[in-house]
LOTI-156410 format. One record per residue (C-alpha): x, y, z. Coordinates in Angstrom, 3 decimals, decimal comma. Example, Ala and Ser with C-alpha at 12.3 -4.5 7.8 and 13.67 -1.06 7.14 Angstrom:
<r><X>12,300</X><Y>-4,500</Y><Z>7,800</Z></r>
<r><X>13,670</X><Y>-1,060</Y><Z>7,140</Z></r>
! end
This chain:
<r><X>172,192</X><Y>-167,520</Y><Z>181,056</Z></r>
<r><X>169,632</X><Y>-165,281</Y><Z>181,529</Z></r>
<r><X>170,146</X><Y>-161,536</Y><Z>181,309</Z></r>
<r><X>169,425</X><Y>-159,950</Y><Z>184,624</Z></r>
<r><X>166,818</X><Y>-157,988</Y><Z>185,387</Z></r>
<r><X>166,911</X><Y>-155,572</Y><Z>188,344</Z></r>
<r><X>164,276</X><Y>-155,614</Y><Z>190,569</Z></r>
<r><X>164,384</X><Y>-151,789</Y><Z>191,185</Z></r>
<r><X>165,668</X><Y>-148,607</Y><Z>189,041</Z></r>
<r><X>168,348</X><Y>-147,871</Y><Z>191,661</Z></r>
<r><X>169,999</X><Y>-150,011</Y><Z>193,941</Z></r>
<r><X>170,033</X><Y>-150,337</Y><Z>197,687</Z></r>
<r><X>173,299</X><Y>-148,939</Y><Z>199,373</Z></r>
<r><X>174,082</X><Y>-150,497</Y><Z>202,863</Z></r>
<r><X>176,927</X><Y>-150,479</Y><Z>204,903</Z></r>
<r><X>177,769</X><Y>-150,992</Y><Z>208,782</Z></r>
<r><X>179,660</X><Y>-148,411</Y><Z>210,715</Z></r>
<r><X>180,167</X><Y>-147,120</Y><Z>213,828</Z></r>
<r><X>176,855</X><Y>-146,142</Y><Z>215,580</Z></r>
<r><X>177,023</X><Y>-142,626</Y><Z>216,114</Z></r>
<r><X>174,950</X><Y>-142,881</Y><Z>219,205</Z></r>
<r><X>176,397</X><Y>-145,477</Y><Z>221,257</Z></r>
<r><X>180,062</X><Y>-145,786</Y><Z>221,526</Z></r>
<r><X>181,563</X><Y>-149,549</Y><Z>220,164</Z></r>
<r><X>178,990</X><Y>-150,423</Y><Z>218,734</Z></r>
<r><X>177,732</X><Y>-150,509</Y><Z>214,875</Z></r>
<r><X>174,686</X><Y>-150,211</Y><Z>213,398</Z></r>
<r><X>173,334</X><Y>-151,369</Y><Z>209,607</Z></r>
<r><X>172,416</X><Y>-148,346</Y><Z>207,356</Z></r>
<r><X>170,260</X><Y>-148,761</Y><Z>204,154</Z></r>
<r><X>170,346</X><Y>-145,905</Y><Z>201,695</Z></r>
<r><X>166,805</X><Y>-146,413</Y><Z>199,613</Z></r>
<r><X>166,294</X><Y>-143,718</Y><Z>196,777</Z></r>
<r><X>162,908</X><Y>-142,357</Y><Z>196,976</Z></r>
<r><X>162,765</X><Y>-144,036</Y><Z>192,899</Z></r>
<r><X>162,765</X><Y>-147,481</Y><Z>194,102</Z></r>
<r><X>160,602</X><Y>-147,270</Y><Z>196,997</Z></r>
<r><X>157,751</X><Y>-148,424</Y><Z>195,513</Z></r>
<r><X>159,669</X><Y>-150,727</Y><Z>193,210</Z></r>
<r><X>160,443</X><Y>-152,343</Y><Z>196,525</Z></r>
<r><X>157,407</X><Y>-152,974</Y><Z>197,965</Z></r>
<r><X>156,305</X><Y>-154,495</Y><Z>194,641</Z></r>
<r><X>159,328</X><Y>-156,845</Y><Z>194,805</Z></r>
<r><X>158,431</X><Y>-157,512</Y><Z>198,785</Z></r>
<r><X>154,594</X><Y>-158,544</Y><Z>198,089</Z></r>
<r><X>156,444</X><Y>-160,787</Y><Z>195,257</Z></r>
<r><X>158,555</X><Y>-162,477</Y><Z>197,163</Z></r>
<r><X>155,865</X><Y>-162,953</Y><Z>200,058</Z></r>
<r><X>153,432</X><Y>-164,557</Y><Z>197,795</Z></r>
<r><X>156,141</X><Y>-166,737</Y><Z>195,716</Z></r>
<r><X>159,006</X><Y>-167,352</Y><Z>197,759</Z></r>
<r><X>158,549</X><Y>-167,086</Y><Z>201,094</Z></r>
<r><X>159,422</X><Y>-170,537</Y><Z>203,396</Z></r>
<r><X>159,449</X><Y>-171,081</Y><Z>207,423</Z></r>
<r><X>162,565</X><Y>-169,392</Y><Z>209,079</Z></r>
<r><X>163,695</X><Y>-168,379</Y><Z>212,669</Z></r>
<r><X>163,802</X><Y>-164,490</Y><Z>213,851</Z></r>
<r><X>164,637</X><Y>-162,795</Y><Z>217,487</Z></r>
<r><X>160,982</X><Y>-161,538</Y><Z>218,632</Z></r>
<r><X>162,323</X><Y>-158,180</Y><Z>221,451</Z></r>
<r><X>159,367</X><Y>-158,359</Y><Z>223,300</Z></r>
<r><X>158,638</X><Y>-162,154</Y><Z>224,092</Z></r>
<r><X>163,105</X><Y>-162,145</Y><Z>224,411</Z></r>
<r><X>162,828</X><Y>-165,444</Y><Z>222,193</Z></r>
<r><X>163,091</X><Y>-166,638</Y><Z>218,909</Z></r>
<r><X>159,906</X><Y>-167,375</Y><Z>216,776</Z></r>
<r><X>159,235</X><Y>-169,360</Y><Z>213,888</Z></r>
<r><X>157,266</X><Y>-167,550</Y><Z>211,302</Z></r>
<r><X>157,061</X><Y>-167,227</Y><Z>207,476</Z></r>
<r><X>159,776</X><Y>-165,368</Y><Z>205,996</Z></r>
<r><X>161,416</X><Y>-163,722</Y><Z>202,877</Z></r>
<r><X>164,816</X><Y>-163,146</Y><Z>202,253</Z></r>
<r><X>167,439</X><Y>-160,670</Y><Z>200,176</Z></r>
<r><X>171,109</X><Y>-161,642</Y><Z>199,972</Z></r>
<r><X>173,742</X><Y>-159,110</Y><Z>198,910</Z></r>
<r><X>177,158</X><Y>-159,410</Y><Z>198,518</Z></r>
<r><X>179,311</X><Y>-157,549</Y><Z>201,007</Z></r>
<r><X>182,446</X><Y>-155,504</Y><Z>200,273</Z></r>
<r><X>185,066</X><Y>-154,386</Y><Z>203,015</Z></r>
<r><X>186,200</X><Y>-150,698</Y><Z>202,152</Z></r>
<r><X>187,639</X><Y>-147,731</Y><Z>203,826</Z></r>
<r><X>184,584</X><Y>-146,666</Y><Z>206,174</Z></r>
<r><X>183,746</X><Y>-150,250</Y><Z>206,822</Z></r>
<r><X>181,613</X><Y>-153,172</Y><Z>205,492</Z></r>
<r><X>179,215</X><Y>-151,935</Y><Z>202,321</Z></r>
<r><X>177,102</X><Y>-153,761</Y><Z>199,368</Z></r>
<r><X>174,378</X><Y>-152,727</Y><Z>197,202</Z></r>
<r><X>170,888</X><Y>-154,387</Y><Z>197,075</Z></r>
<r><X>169,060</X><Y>-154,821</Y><Z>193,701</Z></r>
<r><X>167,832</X><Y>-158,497</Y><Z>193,279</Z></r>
<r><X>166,541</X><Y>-160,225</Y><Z>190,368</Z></r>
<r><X>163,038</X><Y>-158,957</Y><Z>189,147</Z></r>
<r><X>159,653</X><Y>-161,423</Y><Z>189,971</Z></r>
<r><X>157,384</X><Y>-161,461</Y><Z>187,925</Z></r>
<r><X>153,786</X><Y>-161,100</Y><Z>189,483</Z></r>
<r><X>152,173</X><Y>-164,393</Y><Z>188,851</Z></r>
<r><X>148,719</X><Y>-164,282</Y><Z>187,581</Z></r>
<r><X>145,444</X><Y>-166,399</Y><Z>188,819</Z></r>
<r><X>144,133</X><Y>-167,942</Y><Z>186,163</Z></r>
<r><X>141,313</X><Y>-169,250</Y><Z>187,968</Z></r>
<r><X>137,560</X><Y>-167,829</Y><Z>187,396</Z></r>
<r><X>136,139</X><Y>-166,169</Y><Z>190,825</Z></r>
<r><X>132,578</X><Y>-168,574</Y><Z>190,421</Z></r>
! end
Protein backbone atom coordinates (compact mmCIF):
# COMPACT_ATOMS: atom_id res chain seq x y z
CA UNK A 1 0.00 0.00 0.00
CA UNK A 2 0.71 3.28 -0.75
CA UNK A 3 2.07 5.70 1.82
CA UNK A 4 -0.38 8.48 2.38
CA UNK A 5 -0.02 11.68 1.45
CA UNK A 6 -1.99 14.49 3.12
CA UNK A 7 -3.65 16.74 1.11
CA UNK A 8 -2.98 19.75 3.45
CA UNK A 9 -0.14 20.63 6.20
CA UNK A 10 -2.76 20.62 8.98
CA UNK A 11 -5.85 18.92 9.23
CA UNK A 12 -9.45 20.01 9.32
CA UNK A 13 -11.08 19.83 12.89
CA UNK A 14 -14.96 19.49 12.86
CA UNK A 15 -17.31 18.64 15.32
CA UNK A 16 -21.22 19.18 15.96
CA UNK A 17 -22.47 20.74 19.12
CA UNK A 18 -25.02 22.54 20.49
CA UNK A 19 -25.80 25.76 18.48
CA UNK A 20 -25.16 28.48 20.69
CA UNK A 21 -27.79 30.57 19.07
CA UNK A 22 -30.78 28.56 18.88
CA UNK A 23 -31.72 26.37 21.69
CA UNK A 24 -31.94 22.23 20.64
CA UNK A 25 -30.48 22.51 17.95
CA UNK A 26 -26.72 21.76 16.62
CA UNK A 27 -24.76 23.16 14.22
CA UNK A 28 -21.41 21.69 12.20
CA UNK A 29 -18.17 23.64 13.05
CA UNK A 30 -14.98 23.39 10.85
CA UNK A 31 -11.76 24.58 12.41
CA UNK A 32 -9.43 25.44 9.10
CA UNK A 33 -5.82 26.71 10.06
CA UNK A 34 -5.02 29.70 8.11
CA UNK A 35 -1.75 27.06 6.75
CA UNK A 36 -4.01 24.92 4.83
CA UNK A 37 -6.29 27.34 3.39
CA UNK A 38 -4.84 27.55 0.31
CA UNK A 39 -3.76 23.92 0.38
CA UNK A 40 -7.50 23.48 0.29
CA UNK A 41 -8.57 25.23 -2.45
CA UNK A 42 -5.80 23.52 -4.44
CA UNK A 43 -7.21 20.13 -3.34
CA UNK A 44 -10.99 21.58 -4.19
CA UNK A 45 -10.07 22.71 -7.95
CA UNK A 46 -8.48 18.98 -7.94
CA UNK A 47 -11.14 17.22 -7.08
CA UNK A 48 -13.56 19.42 -9.34
CA UNK A 49 -11.60 18.78 -12.40
CA UNK A 50 -10.82 14.88 -11.60
CA UNK A 51 -13.38 13.55 -9.50
CA UNK A 52 -16.32 15.21 -9.49
CA UNK A 53 -19.74 12.98 -10.63
CA UNK A 54 -23.67 14.01 -10.65
CA UNK A 55 -25.15 14.12 -7.03
CA UNK A 56 -28.34 15.54 -5.29
CA UNK A 57 -28.17 18.80 -2.87
CA UNK A 58 -31.13 20.90 -0.96
CA UNK A 59 -31.19 24.30 -3.13
CA UNK A 60 -32.92 27.07 0.10
CA UNK A 61 -34.23 29.26 -2.28
CA UNK A 62 -36.10 27.13 -5.02
CA UNK A 63 -37.11 24.75 -1.37
CA UNK A 64 -36.09 21.64 -3.66
CA UNK A 65 -33.47 19.42 -4.35
CA UNK A 66 -31.22 19.89 -7.51
CA UNK A 67 -29.09 17.75 -9.40
CA UNK A 68 -25.77 19.27 -10.12
CA UNK A 69 -22.07 18.24 -10.35
CA UNK A 70 -20.51 17.57 -7.17
CA UNK A 71 -17.33 16.75 -5.09
CA UNK A 72 -17.10 15.05 -2.04
CA UNK A 73 -14.77 14.67 1.39
CA UNK A 74 -15.48 11.81 3.79
CA UNK A 75 -14.08 11.84 7.33
CA UNK A 76 -14.36 9.55 9.90
CA UNK A 77 -16.40 10.63 12.89
CA UNK A 78 -15.54 10.13 16.58
CA UNK A 79 -18.14 10.48 19.53
CA UNK A 80 -16.30 12.28 22.54
CA UNK A 81 -17.11 14.28 25.54
CA UNK A 82 -18.45 17.64 23.83
CA UNK A 83 -20.10 15.67 21.11
CA UNK A 84 -19.49 14.21 17.60
CA UNK A 85 -15.75 15.34 16.16
CA UNK A 86 -13.27 14.10 13.19
CA UNK A 87 -10.48 15.62 11.43
CA UNK A 88 -10.35 16.29 7.62
CA UNK A 89 -7.07 15.78 5.66
CA UNK A 90 -7.69 13.58 2.51
CA UNK A 91 -5.35 11.97 0.26
CA UNK A 92 -3.24 14.44 -1.93
CA UNK A 93 -4.28 14.80 -6.05
CA UNK A 94 -2.03 15.30 -8.05
CA UNK A 95 -2.78 18.15 -10.66
CA UNK A 96 -3.03 16.38 -13.92
CA UNK A 97 -1.26 17.94 -16.75
CA UNK A 98 -2.59 18.65 -20.55
CA UNK A 99 -0.42 17.28 -22.69
CA UNK A 100 -2.08 18.54 -25.62
CA UNK A 101 -0.48 21.50 -27.88
CA UNK A 102 -2.89 24.77 -27.84
CA UNK A 103 -2.75 24.83 -32.16
Amino acid sequence: MADFNPALPLPIKWSIGDDRFNEGQQVLSLTIPVDSVTHLIDHLQNLVDQKAKDGEVYDFNKKEKVKTKCVQIYSKAMDGQFGVFGNINPQKLEREVNEELPF
